[in-house]
N, C-alpha and C positions, 0 to 999 in steps of 0.2 A: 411857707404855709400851703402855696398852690401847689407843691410836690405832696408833699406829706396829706392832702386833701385829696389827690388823685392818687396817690396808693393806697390810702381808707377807702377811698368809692371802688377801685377794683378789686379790693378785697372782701367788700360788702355786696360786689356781684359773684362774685366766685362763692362766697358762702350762701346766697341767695340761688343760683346755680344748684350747687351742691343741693340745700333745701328741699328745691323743686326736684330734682332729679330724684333723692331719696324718698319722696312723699310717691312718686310715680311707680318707681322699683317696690316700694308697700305698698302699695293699692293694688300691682299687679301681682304681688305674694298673699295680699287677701283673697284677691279673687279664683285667685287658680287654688289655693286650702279651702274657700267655699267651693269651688265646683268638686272639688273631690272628695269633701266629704259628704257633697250631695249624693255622687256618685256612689260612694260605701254605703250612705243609708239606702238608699236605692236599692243594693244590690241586698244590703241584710234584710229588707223589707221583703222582696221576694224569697229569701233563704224563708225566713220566718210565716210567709204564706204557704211554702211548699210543706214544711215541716208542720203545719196546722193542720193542713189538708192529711197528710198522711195520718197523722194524730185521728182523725175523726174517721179516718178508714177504718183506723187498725180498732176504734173502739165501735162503731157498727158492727165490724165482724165479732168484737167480743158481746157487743149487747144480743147478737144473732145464738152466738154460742151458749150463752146461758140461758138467754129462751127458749133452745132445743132441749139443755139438759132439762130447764123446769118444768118441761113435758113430759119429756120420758121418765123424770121424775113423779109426776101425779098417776102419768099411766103405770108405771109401776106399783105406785100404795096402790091405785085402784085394782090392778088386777091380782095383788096383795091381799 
């Protein structure tokens, strides 16, 4: 019994071992997939701020353009 007792307990630490070791090895495979998908949102966050900003250039220059035509459009009937 005191054999077979002492190879259940070292086999109950080895699996206990193992346990711990696996819960460490995931926790450090969580955390390095949260840093980098922080890291991706992060970087598509600014993708998406860049391409905002440009979006609102390109439609100022268009609201600019159609308020030139809508001028020279009036000035036209008017001198029409």
């Amino acid at each position: 019994n005191y054999l077979a007792s002492d190879k259940i307990r070292a086999a109950a630490e080895r699996l206990r071992s193992d346990a711990v070791r696996l819960a460490r090895e995931k926790d450090e495979q969580a955390f390095k997939n949260n840093f980098e998908s922080s890291r991706r949102l992060g970087e598509r966050i600014n993708d998406i701020e860049y391409w905002k900003g440009e979006l609102e250039k390109t439609k100022d220059k268009m609201k600019r353009k159609i308020d030139d035509v809508e001028f020279k459009r009036r000035e036209v009937e008017r001198l029409l």
